[in-house]
GUSE-15449 format. One line per 3 residues: number of its first residue (from 0); for each residue x, y, z of N, C-alpha, C. Coordinates in steps of 0.1 Angstrom, whole numbers. Example, Ala and Ser with C-alpha at 12.3 -4.5 7.8 and 13.67 -1.06 7.14 Angstrom:
0> 132:-57:78:123:-45:78:132:-33:78 | 128:-22:71:137:-11:71:129:0:79 $
REM end
This chain:
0> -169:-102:-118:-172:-89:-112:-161:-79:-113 | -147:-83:-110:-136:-76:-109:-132:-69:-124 | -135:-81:-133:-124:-83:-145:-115:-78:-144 $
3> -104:-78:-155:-91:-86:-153:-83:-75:-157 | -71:-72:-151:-63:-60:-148:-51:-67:-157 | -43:-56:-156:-29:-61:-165:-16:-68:-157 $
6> -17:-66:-140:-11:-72:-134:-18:-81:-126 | -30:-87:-132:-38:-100:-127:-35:-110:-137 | -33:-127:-131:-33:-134:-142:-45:-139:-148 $
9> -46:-146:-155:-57:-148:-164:-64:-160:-156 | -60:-166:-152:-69:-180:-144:-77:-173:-131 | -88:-177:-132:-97:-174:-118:-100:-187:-113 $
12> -105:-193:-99:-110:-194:-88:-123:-195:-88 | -133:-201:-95:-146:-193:-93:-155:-202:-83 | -158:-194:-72:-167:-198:-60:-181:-199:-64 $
15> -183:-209:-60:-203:-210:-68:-208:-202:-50 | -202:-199:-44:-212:-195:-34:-212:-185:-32 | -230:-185:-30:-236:-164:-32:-229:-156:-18 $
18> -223:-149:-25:-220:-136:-9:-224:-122:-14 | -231:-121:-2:-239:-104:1:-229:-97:-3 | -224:-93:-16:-207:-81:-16:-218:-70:-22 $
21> -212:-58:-13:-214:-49:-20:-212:-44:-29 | -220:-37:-43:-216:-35:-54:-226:-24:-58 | -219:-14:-67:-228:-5:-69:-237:-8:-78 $
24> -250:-7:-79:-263:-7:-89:-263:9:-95 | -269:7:-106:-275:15:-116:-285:26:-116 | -282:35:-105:-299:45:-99:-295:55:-104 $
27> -302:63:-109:-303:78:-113:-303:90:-97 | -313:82:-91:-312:96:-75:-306:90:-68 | -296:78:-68:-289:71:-59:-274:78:-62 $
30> -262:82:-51:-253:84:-54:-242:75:-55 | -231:70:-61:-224:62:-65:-213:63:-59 | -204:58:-62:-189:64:-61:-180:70:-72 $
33> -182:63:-83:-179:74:-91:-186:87:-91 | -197:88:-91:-204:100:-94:-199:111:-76 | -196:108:-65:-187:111:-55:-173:114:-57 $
36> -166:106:-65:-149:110:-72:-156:125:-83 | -163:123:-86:-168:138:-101:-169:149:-91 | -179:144:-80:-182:159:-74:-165:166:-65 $
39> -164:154:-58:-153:158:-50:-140:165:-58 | -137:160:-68:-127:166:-81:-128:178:-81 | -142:180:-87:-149:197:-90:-151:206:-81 $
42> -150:201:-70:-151:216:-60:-139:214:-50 | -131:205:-46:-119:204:-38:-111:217:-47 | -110:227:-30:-101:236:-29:-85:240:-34 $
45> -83:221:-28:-68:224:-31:-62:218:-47 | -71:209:-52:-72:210:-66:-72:220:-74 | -82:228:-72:-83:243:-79:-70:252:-76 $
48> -63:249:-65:-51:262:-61:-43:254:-73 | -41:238:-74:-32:238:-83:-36:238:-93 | -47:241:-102:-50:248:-112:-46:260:-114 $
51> -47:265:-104:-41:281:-108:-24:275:-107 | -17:273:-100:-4:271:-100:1:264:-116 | -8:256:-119:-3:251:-135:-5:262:-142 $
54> -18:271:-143:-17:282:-150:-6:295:-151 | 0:297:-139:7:302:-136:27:296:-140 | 26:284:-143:37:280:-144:36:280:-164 $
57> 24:279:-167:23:279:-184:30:296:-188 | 22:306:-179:31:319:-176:44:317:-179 | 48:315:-168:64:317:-168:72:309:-179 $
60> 69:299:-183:72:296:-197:72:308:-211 | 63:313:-209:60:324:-217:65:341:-213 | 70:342:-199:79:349:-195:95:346:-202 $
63> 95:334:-202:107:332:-206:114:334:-221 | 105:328:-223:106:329:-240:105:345:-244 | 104:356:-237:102:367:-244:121:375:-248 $
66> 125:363:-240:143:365:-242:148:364:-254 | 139:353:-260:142:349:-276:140:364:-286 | 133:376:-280:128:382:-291:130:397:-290 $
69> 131:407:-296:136:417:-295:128:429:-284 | 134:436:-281:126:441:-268:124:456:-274 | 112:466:-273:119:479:-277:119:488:-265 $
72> 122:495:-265:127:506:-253:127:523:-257 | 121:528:-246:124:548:-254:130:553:-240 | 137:559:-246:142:570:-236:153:583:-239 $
75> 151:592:-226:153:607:-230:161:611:-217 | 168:624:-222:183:628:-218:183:641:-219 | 181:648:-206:178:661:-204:191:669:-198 $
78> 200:675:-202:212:684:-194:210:692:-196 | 215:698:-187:224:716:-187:233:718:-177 | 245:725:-184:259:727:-180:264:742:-179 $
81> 264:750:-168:267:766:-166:285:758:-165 | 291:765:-173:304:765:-168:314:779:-165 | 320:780:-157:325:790:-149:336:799:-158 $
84> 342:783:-168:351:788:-177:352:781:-183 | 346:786:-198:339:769:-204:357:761:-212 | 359:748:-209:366:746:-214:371:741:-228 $
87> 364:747:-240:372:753:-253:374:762:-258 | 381:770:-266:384:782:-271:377:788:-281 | 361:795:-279:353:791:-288:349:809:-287 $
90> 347:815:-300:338:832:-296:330:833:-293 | 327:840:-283:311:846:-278:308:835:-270 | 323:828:-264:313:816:-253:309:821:-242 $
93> 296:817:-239:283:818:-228:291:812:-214 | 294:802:-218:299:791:-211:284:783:-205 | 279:780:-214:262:775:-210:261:767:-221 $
96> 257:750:-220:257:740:-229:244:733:-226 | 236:732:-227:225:722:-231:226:713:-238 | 221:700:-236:221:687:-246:206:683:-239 $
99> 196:676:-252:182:670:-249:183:659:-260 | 182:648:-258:183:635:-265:167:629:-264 | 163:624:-271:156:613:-273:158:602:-282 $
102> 157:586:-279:161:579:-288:151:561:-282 | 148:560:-293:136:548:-297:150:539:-297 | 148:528:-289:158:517:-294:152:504:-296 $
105> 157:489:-302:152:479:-308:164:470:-292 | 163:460:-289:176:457:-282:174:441:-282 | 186:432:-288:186:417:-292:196:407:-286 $
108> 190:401:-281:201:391:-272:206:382:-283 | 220:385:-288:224:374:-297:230:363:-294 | 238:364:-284:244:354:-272:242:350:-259 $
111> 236:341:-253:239:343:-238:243:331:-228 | 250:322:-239:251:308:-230:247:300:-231 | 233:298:-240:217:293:-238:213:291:-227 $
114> 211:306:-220:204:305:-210:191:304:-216 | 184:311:-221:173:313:-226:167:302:-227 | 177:290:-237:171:280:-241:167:269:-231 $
117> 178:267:-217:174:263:-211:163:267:-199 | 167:277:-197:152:283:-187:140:282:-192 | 139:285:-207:124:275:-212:121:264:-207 $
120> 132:254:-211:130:238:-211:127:237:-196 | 134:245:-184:133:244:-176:118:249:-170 | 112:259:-177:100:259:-170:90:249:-176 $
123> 90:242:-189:84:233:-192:86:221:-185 | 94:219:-180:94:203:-170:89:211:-155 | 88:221:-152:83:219:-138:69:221:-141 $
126> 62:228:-153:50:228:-158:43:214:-157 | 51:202:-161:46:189:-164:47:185:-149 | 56:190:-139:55:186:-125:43:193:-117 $
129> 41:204:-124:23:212:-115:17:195:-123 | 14:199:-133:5:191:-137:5:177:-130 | 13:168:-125:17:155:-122:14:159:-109 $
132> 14:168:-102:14:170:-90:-4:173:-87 | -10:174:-95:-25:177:-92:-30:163:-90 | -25:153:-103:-33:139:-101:-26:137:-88 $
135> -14:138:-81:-16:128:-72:-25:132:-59 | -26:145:-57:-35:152:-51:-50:149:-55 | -54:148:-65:-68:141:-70:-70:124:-65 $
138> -56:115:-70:-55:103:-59:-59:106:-45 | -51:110:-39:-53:111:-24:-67:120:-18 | -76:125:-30:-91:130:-23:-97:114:-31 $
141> -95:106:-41:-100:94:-49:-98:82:-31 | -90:82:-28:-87:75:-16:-98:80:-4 | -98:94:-2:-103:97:12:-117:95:10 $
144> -124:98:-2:-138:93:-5:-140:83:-6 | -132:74:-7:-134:59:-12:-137:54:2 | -128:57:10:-128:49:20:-141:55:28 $
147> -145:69:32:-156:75:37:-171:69:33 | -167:69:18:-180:63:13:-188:49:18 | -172:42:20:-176:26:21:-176:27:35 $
150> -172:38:48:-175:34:62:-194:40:60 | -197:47:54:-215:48:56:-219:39:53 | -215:28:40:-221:17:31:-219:5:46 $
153> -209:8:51:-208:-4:64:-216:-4:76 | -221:11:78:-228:15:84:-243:10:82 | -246:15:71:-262:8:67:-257:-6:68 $
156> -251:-13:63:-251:-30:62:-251:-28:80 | -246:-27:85:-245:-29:106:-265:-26:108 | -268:-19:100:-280:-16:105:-297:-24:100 $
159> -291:-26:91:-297:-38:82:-299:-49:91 | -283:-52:93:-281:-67:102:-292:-65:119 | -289:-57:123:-298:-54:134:-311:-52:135 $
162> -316:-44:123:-330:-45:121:-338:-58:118 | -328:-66:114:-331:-82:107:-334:-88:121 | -321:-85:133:-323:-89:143:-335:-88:152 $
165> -338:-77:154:-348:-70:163:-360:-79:159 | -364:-82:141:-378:-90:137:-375:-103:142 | -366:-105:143:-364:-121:147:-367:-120:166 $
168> -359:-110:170:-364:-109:185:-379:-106:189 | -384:-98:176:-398:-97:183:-406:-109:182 | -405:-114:169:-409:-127:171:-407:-139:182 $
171> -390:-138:186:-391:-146:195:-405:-143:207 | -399:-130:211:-407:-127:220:-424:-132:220 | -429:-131:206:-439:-134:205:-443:-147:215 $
174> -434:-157:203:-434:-172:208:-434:-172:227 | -425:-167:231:-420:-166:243:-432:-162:253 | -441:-155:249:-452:-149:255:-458:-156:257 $
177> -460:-163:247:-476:-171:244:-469:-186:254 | -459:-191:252:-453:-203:258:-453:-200:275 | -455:-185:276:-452:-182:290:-467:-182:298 $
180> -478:-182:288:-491:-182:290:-495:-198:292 | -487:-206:285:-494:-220:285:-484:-228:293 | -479:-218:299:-464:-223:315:-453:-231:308 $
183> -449:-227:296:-438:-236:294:-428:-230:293 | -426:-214:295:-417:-204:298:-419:-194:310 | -405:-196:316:-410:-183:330:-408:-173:324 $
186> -414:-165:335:-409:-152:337:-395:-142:333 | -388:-148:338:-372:-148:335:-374:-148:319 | -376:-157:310:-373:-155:298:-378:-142:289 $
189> -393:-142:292:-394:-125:288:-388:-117:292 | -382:-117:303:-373:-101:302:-360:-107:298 | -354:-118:297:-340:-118:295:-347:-113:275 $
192> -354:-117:273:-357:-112:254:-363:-99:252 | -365:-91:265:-367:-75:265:-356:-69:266 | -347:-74:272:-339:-68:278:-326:-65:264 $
195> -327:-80:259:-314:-83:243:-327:-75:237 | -336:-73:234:-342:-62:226:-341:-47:226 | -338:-42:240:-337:-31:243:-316:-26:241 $
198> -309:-35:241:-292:-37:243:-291:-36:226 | -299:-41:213:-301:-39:201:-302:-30:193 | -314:-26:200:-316:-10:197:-313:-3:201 $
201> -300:2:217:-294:5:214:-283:5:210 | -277:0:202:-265:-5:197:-266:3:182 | -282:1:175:-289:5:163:-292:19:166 $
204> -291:26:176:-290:41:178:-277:40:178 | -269:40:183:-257:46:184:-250:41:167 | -251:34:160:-252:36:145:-257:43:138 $
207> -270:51:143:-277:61:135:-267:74:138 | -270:74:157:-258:89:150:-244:90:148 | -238:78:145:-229:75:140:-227:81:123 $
210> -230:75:119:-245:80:106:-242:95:103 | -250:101:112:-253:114:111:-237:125:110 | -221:115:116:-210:122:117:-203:116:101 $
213> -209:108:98:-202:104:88:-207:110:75 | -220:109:72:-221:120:66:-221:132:65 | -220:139:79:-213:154:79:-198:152:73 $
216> -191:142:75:-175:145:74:-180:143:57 | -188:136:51:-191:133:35:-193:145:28 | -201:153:32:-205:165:28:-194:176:32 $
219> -182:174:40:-175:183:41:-163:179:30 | -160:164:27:-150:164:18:-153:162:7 | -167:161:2:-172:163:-13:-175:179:-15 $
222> -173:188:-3:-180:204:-3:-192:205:-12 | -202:200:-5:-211:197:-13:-227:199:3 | -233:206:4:-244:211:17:-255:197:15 $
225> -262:194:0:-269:186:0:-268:175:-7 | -269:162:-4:-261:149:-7:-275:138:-11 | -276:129:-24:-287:125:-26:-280:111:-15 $
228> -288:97:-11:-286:89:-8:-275:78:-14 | -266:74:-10:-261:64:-15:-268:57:-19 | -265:49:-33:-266:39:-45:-268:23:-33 $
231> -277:17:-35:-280:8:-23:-270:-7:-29 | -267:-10:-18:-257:-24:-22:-269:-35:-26 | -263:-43:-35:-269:-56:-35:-261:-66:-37 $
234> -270:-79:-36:-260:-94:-34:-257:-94:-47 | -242:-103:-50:-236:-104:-59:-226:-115:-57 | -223:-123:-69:-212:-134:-64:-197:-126:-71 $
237> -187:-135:-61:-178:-128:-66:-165:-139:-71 | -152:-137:-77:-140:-145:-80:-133:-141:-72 | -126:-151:-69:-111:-151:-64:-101:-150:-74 $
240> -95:-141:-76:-83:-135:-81:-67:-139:-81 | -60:-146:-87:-43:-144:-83:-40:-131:-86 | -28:-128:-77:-21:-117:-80:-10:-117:-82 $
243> 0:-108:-91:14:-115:-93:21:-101:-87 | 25:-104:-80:37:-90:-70:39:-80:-79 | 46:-94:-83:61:-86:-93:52:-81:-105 $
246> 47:-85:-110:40:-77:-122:35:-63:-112 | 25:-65:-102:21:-53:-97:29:-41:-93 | 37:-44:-87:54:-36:-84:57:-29:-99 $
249> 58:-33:-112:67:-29:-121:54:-23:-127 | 41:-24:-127:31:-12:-134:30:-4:-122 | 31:-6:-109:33:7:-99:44:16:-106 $
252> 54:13:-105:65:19:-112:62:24:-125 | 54:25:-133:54:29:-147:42:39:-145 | 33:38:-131:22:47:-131:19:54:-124 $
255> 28:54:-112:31:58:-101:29:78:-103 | 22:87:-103:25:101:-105:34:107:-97 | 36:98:-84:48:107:-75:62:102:-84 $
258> 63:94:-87:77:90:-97:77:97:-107 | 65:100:-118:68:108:-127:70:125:-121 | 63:124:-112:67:142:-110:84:145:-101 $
261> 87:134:-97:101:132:-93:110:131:-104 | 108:126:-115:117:129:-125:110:139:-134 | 103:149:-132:100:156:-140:105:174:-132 $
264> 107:169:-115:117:178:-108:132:179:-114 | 137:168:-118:148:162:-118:156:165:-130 | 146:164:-138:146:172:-154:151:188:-152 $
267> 140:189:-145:139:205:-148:154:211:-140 | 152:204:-128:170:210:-122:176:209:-126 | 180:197:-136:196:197:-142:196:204:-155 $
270> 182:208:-162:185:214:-174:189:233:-168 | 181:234:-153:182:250:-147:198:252:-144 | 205:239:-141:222:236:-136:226:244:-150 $
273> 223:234:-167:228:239:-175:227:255:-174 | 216:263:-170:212:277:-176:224:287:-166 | 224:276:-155:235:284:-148:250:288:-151 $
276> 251:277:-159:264:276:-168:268:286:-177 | 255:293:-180:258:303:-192:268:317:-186 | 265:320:-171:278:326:-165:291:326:-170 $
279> 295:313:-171:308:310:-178:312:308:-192 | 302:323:-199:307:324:-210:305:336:-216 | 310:346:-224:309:363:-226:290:362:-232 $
282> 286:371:-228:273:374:-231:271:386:-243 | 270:387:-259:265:391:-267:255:402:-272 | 250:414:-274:239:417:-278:240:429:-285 $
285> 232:436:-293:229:448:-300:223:451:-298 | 221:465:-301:210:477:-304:210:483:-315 | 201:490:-321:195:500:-329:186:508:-323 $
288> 190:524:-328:184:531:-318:183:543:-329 | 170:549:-331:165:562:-335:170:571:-326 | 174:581:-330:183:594:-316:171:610:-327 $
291> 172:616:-317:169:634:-318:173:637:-307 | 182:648:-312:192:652:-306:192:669:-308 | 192:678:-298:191:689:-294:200:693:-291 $
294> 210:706:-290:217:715:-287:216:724:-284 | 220:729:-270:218:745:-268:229:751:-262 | 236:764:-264:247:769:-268:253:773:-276 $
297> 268:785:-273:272:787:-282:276:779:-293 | 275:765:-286:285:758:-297:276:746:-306 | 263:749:-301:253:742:-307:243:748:-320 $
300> 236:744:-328:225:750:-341:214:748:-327 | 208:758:-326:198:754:-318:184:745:-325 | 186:735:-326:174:729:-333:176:712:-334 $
303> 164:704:-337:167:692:-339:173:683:-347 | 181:675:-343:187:667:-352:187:656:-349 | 185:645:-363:179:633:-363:193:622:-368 $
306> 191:612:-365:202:604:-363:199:588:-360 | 207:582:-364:205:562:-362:220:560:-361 | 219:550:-350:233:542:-340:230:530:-339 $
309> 244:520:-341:243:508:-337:254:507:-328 | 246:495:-321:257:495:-311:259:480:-305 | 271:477:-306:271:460:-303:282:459:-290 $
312> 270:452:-281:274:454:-262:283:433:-263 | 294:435:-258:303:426:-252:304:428:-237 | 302:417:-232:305:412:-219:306:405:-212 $
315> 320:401:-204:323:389:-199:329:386:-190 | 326:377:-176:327:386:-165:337:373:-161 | 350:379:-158:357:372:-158:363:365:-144 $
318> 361:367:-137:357:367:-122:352:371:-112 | 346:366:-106:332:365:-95:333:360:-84 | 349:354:-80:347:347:-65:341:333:-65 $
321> 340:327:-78:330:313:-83:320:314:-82 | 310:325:-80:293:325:-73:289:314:-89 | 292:317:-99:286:308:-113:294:293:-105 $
324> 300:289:-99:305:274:-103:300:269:-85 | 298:276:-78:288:275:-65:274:273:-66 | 268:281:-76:252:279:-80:255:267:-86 $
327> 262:261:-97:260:253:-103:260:235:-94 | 270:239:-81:268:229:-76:257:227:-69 | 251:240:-63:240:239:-52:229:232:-61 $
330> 228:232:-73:220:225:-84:219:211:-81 | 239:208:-84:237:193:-81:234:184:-73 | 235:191:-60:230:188:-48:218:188:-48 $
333> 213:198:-55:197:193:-53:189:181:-62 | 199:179:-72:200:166:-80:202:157:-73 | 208:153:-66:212:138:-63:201:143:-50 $
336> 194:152:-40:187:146:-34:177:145:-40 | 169:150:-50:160:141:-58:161:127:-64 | 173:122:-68:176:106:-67:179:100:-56 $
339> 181:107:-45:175:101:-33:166:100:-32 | 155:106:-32:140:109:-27:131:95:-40 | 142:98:-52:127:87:-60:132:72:-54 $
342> 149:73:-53:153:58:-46:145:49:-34 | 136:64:-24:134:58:-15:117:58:-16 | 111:65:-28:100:62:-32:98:48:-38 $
345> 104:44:-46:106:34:-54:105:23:-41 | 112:21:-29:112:17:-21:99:13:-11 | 93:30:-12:79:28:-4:68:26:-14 $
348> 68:23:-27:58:17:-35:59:-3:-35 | 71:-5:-33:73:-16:-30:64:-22:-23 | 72:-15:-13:63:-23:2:48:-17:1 $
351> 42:-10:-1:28:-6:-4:18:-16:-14 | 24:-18:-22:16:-24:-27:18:-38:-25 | 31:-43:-24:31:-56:-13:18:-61:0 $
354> 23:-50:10:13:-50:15:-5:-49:9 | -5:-43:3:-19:-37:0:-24:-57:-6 | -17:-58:-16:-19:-69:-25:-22:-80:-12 $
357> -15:-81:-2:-18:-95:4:-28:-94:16 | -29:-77:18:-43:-77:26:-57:-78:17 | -57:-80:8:-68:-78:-2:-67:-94:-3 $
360> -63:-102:-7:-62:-120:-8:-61:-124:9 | -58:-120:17:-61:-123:34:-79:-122:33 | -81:-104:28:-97:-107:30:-105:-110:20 $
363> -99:-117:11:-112:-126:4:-109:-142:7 | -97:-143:15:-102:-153:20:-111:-154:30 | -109:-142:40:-122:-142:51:-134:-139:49 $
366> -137:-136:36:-148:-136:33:-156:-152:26 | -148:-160:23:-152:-170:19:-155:-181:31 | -144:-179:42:-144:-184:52:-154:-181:63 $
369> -160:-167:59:-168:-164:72:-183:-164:65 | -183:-165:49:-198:-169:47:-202:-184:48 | -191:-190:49:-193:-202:51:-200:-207:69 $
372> -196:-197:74:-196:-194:91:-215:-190:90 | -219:-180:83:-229:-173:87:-239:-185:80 | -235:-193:69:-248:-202:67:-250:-212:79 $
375> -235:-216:84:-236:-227:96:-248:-218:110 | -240:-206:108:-251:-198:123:-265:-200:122 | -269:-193:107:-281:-191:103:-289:-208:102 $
378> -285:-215:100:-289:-228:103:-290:-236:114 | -278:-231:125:-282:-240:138:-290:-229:146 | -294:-215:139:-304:-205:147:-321:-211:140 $
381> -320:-215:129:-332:-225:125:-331:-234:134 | -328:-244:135:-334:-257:139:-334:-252:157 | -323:-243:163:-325:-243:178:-342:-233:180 $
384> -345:-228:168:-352:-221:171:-366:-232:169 | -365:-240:162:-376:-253:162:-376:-261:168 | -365:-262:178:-360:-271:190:-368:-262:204 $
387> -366:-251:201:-373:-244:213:-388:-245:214 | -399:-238:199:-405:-241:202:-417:-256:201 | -404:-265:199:-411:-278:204:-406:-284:221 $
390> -401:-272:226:-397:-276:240:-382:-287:245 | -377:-285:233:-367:-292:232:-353:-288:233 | -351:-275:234:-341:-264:239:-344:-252:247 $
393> -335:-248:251:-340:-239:265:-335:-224:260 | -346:-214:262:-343:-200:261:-326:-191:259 | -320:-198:265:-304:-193:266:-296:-199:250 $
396> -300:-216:250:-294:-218:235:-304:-208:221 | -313:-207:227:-323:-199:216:-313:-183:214 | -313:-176:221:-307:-167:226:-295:-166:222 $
399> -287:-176:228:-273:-180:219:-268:-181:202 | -280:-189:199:-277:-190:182:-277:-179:177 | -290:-171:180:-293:-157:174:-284:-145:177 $
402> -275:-147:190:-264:-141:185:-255:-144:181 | -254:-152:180:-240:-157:168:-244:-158:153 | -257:-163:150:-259:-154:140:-256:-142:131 $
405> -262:-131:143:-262:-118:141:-245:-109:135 | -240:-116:152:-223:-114:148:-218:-118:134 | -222:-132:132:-215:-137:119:-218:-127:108 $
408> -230:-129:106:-234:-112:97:-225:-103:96 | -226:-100:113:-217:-84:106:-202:-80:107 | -198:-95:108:-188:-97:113:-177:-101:95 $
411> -194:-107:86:-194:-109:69:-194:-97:66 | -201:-88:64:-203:-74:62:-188:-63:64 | -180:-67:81:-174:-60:81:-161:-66:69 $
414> -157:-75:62:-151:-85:57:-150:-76:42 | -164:-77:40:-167:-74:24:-161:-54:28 | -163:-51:36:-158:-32:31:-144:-35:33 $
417> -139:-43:43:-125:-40:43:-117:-48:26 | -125:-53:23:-119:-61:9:-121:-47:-2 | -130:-40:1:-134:-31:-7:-123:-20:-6 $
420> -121:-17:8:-114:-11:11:-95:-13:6 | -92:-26:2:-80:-30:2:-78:-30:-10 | -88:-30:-18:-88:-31:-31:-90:-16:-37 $
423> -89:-3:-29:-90:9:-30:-74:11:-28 | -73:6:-20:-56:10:-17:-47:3:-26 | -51:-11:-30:-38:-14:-40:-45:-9:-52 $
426> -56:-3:-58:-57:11:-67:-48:18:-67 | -43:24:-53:-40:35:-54:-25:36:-53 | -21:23:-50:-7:18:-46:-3:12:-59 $
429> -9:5:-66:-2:6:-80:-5:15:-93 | -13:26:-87:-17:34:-98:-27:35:-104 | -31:26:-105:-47:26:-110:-57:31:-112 $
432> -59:39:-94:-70:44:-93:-76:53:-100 | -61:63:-103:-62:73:-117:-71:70:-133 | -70:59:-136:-74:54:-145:-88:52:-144 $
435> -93:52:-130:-108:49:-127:-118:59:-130 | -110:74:-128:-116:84:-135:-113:93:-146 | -123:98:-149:-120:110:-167:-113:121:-156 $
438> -109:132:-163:-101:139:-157:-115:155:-159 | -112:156:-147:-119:170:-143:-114:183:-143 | -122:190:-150:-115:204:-147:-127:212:-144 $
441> -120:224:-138:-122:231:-128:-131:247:-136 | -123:242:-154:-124:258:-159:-138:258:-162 $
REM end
């Protein structure tokens, strides 16, 4: 049923005995759980903001890059100068100068440190960190549906089991009537079997509107108003599995997306450290510039004159108080607390999937253990129930089997979601669960 993972070994365990596990079937108007991870992908809110945030970071990559390339620029230069006593010795001076410039310029960063080069690189690794950062946010709605899904799926199986109950109680009751008519049962026993009939159904109400919150909270985390039926479980046998830790541990680590987006933080700061570096080095560039140039005054042709300038800008700042060798440490600091932070990630995937792995082999043992329980119930509730009515057991053992019975059921039922459930979590704890689905987009 499982088949076989890359950190499972190859030998299985195979149980010849049938257990009720839930498993999804094949319906077209039935809803699934994959087809629940599709919808929930496609309309979760906060998925889409980081859509826009990855779009936004592909931007600023492309902000950046505009440093590589020549920029053009215009601009114009309007004076006038009344002077009191103009200062050169010129005839017929006015002492009134006008100057009106206009000039087109080209302007080229030839030098700058490689800042350029690294502020690219740098917005490309935090680009791969939006990105890395969405799956794990798609994980954790893959988790919150998984588990909502399978508390309704638990819900129907609780209600199943009780509906099964009630035909067996009416029936008793039947028997009980009729036994009560030919005096071989008092009084007392029909109501003690009204009474576990009436304590049933309520128990099977308060599951219905149980029901009714669980699917509201379904429809609020798939954002979805109208919801076809869950995909109906049916019986299925299943294997017992080994697990190997240590394999599980070292593909957590290789698939883990909060690890990759912690060194894809980690990336990007130390290459942003380099960009800071470029401070500490003279900065380069040129211009070419088309000029028209006006004059007005004595000492000017009044008219335009056309003209081309080059001009190559040096600069290098040779002290600052360290602000460049201060930024560059506040970098490194934020470096090593990101090798802190994956140190102690690395640490909480450990124990996560540790845990997850031996709660998942805990409940398939209890499930093996406790179907083995529900055939014993279901069989001493046969024969006490042919002991009764051959007058050979008394209403209370009748009463007794059938609830233990019932318990064992759902007590098997509760067994099988938490296994479902455990097996959602070390998905998700070694990575996997990613793998379970195609990747959704939003555009």
């Amino acid at each position: 049923m499982f088949g076989t993972t890359r950190y499972q070994k190859q030998t299985f365990i195979i149980f010849p005995l049938i257990l009720i596990i839930p498993i999804l079937s094949i319906g077209q108007d039935k809803l699934t759980l994959e087809q629940a991870w599709d919808i929930a992908l496609m309309n979760n809110y906060t998925i889409q903001q980081q859509e826009n945030l990855i779009e936004k970071a592909r931007e600023e990559i492309a902000i950046q890059k505009t440093d590589f390339y020549p920029s053009l620029s215009a601009s114009g230069l309007l004076t006038r100068a009344n002077f009191s006593k103009f200062p050169m010795k010129l005839p017929n001076e006015s002492g009134k100068v006008g100057i009106d410039l206009v000039s087109l310029s080209i302007n080229q960063s030839i030098f700058s440190g490689m800042k350029t080069k690294n502020l690219v690189e740098s917005a490309r690794e935090k680009l791969i960190a939006r990105e890395i950062n969405k799956l794990m946010i798609q994980n954790t709605v893959l988790v919150e549906v998984g588990n909502l899904y399978y508390e309704i799926q638990y819900n129907h199986l609780q209600q199943k089991v009780l509906e099964a109950s009630i035909n067996r109680v009416n029936n008793q009751k039947k028997n009980v009537y009729n036994l009560y008519l030919s005096e071989q049962a008092t009084s007392f026993d029909t109501l003690e079997i009204s009474n576990k009939k009436l304590q049933i159904e309520n128990q099977l109400a308060i599951l219905k509107d149980t029901e009714i919150v669980l699917w509201s909270n379904f429809r609020y985390i798939l954002n979805e108003d109208e919801l076809p039926p869950l995909n109906p479980l049916s019986p299925a046998s299943i294997s017992q599995s080994k697990y190997n830790q240590t394999e599980q541990i070292n593909q957590a680590i290789q698939r883990r997306p909060e690890l990759k987006n912690l060194s894809a933080l980690k990336k990007a700061q130390l290459i942003y450290s380099d960009a800071l570096k470029a401070g500490y080095y003279p900065q380069l560039s040129a211009s070419f510039s088309f000029n028209m140039l006006k004059g007005t005054g004595d000492i000017f042709i009044d008219e335009w004159t056309n003209f081309y300038s080059v001009m190559m800008n040096f600069q290098w700042e040779l002290w600052n108080w360290n602000r460049n060798s201060k930024q560059v440490q506040q970098a490194r600091i934020d470096i090593q607390n990101l090798e802190l932070q994956e140190l102690q990630l690395i640490q909480d995937i450990k124990h996560q999937v540790t845990v997850a792995s031996q709660n998942l082999q805990s409940s398939q043992k209890n499930i093996i253990l406790q179907q083995k329980l529900v055939n014993q119930e279901k069989e001493r509730y046969q024969i006490t129930e042919k002991r009764y009515n051959q007058g050979l057991a008394t209403f209370r053992d009748l009463d007794s089997s059938e609830l233990a019975y019932t318990e064992a059921e759902l007590e098997l039922h509760k067994y099988f979601i938490t296994w479902y459930k455990n097996k959602l979590q070390l998905d998700f704890a070694t990575g996997l669960i990613s793998q379970n689905i195609k990747e959704v987009s939003n555009d």
